[in-house]
C-alpha positions in Angstrom: -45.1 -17.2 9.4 -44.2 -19.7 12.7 -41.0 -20.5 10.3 -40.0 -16.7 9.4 -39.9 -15.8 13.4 -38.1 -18.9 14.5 -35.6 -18.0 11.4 -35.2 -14.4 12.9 -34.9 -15.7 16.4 -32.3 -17.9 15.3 -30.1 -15.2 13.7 -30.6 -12.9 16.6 -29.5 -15.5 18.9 -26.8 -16.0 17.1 -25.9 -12.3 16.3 -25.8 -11.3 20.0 -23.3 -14.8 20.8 -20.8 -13.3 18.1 -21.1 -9.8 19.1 -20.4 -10.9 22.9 -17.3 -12.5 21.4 -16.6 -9.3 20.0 -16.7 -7.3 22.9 -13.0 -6.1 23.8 -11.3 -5.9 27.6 -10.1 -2.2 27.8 -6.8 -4.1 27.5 -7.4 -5.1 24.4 -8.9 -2.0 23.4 -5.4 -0.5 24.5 -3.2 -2.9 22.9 -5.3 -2.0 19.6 -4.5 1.4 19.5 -0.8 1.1 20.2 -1.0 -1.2 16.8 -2.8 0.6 14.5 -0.6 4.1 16.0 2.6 2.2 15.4 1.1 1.0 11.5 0.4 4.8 11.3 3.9 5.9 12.2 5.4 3.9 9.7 3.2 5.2 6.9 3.5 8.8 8.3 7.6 8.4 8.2 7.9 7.9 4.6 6.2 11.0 4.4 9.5 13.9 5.1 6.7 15.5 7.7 9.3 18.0 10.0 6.2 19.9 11.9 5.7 17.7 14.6 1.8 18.9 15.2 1.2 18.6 11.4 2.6 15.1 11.8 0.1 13.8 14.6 -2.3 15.3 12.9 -1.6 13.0 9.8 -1.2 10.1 12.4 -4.3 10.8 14.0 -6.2 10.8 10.8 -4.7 7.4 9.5 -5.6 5.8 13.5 -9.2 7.1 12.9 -9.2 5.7 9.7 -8.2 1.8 10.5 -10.4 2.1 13.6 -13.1 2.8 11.3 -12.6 0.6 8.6 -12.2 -2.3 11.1 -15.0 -1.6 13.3 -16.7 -1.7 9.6 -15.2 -5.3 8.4 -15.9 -6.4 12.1 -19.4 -5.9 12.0 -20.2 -7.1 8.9 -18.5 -10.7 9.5 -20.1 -10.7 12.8 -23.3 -10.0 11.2 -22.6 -12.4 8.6 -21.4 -15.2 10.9 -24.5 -15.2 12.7 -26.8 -15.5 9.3 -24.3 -18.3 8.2 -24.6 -20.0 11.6 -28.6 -19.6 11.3 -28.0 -21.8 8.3 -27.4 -24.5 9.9 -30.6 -25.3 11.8 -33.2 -26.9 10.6 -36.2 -25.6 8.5 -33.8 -22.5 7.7 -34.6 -20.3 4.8 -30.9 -20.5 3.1 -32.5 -18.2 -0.1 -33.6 -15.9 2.2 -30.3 -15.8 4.2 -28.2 -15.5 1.0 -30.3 -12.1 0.0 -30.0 -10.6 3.8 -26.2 -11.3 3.2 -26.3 -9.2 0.0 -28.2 -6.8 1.8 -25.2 -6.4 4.2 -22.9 -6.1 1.7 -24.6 -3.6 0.0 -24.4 -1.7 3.0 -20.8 -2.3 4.0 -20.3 -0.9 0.4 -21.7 2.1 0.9 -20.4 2.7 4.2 -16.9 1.9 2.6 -17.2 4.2 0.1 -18.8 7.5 2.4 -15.7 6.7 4.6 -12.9 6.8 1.6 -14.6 10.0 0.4 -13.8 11.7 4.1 -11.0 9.9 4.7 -9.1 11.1 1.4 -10.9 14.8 2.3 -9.3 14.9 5.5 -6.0 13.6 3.7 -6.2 16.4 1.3 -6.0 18.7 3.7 -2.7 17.8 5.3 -0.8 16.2 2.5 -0.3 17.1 -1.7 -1.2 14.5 -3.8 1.8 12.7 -3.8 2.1 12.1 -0.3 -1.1 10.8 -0.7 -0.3 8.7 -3.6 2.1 7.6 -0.4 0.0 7.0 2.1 -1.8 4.8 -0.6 0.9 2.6 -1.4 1.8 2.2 2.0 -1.5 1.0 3.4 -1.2 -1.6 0.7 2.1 -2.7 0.8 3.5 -1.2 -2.0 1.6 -4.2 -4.5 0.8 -1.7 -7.0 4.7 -0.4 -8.0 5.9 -4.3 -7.4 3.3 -5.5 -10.2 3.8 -3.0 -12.5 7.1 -3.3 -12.3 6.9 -6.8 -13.2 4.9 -6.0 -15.8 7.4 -4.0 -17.4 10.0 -6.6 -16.7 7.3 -9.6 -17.8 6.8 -7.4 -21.3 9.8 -5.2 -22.3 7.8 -4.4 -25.5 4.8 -3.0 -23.8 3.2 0.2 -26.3 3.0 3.0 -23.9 -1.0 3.2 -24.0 -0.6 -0.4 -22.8 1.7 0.4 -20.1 -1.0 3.4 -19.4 -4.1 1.1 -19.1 -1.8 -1.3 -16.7 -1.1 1.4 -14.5 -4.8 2.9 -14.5 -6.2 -0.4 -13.4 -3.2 -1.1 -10.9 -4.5 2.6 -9.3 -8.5 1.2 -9.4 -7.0 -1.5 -7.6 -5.7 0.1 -4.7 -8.5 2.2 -4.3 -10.6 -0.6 -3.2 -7.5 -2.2 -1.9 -7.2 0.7 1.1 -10.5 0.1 1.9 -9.9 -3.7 2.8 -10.0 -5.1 5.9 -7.1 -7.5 6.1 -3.9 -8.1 4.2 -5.2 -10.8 2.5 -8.5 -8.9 0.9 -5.7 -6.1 -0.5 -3.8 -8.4 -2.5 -7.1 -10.3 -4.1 -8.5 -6.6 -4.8 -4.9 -6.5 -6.7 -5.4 -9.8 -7.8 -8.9 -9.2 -9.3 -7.5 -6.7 -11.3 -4.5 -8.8 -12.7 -6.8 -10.8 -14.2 -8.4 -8.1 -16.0 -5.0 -6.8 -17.0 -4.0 -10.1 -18.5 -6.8 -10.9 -20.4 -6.4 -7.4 -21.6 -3.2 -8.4 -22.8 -4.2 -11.8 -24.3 -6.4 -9.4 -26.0 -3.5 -7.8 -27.9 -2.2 -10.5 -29.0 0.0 -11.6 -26.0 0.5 -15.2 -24.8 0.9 -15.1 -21.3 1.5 -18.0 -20.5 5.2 -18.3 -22.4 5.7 -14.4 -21.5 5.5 -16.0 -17.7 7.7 -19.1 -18.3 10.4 -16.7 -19.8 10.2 -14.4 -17.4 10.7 -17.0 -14.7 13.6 -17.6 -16.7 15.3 -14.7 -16.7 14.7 -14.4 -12.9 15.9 -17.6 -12.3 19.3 -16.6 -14.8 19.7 -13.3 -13.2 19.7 -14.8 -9.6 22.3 -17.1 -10.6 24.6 -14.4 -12.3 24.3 -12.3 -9.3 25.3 -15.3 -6.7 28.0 -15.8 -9.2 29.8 -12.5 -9.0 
């Protein structure tokens, strides 16, 4: 028992230092805003809005959403960070402090997905579904039309229920990938589902692999033809 409450202490010593770091100058708070607006303008641009109050309207739902989303991530790793540096002290319960981890995670999870469910809700009642399909791609840097893409170019002889499954997956991807709290977590979501893709397609009888060492090859050739002309 002595051991549990010097293991809680720990972690609540260490969650209130991280959060403290946390803690943002009004400042900072400011030059936040002006970021995520200005990563919300570029999305809403691409989106042929002319009705300037329909447009900050769109804007405004995009800056509640990354707010959200990172005060979200934010938590969690500070929440995290403070188990993980718990950890390190002696006599500490690392089982334990795996499972509170997955506890959290849980959580985030569910938080994540209640906030996608509003956040595509209050989408859906600006935008068709196209210009959502938009504002998708944009939040995630357009990954999912650059890999399928390649996939067509990878695989010319792709059956179309093949090219269907790709493209279903690629969606599933960026999905999760919108929900991500850093540029690097969207392209493993995409990455994660690559995988799947590809051993799909070793499935069917394809060998990767040599599919990607050709392809390079005709990259490489193209490049080369084009530089020539």
């Amino acid at each position: 028992m002595k051991k549990f409450f010097l293991t809680i202490g720990l972690i609540l010593s260490s969650l209130l230092f991280v959060y403290a770091q946390k803690i943002q100058t009004p400042e900072e708070q400011a030059n936040y805003t002006n970021v995520i607006t200005k990563r919300a303008d570029k999305i809403v641009d691409v989106l042929g809005i002319k009705d300037s109050v329909k447009y900050g309207r769109v804007r405004d739902v995009l800056v509640n959403q990354y707010r959200k989303l990172s005060n979200i991530h934010d938590t969690r790793d500070a929440e995290v960070a403070a188990i993980n540096n718990a950890k390190k002290q002696p006599g500490a319960d690392k089982a334990a402090e795996n499972a509170e981890i997955a506890v959290i995670d849980t959580n985030v999870a569910q938080q994540l997905h209640q906030l996608h469910e509003t956040y595509i809700s209050r989408l859906s009642k600006e935008l068709s579904p196209e210009q959502i399909d938009k504002v998708k791609d944009e939040m995630t840097y357009k990954v999912l039309e650059v890999t399928y893409n390649g996939y067509l170019d990878e695989l010319p002889n792709l059956t179309d229920e093949q090219k269907k499954k790709i493209k279903n997956w690629l969606i599933e991807a960026r999905e999760h990938a919108i929900d991500a709290g850093s540029s690097k977590e969207k392209h493993e979501w995409f990455g994660k589902y690559k995988g799947r893709i590809n051993n799909y397609l070793s499935a069917q009888g394809y060998d990767m692999k040599k599919a990607g060492e050709e392809w390079q090859k005709r990259i490489k050739e193209r490049a080369e033809q084009k530089q020539q002309k």
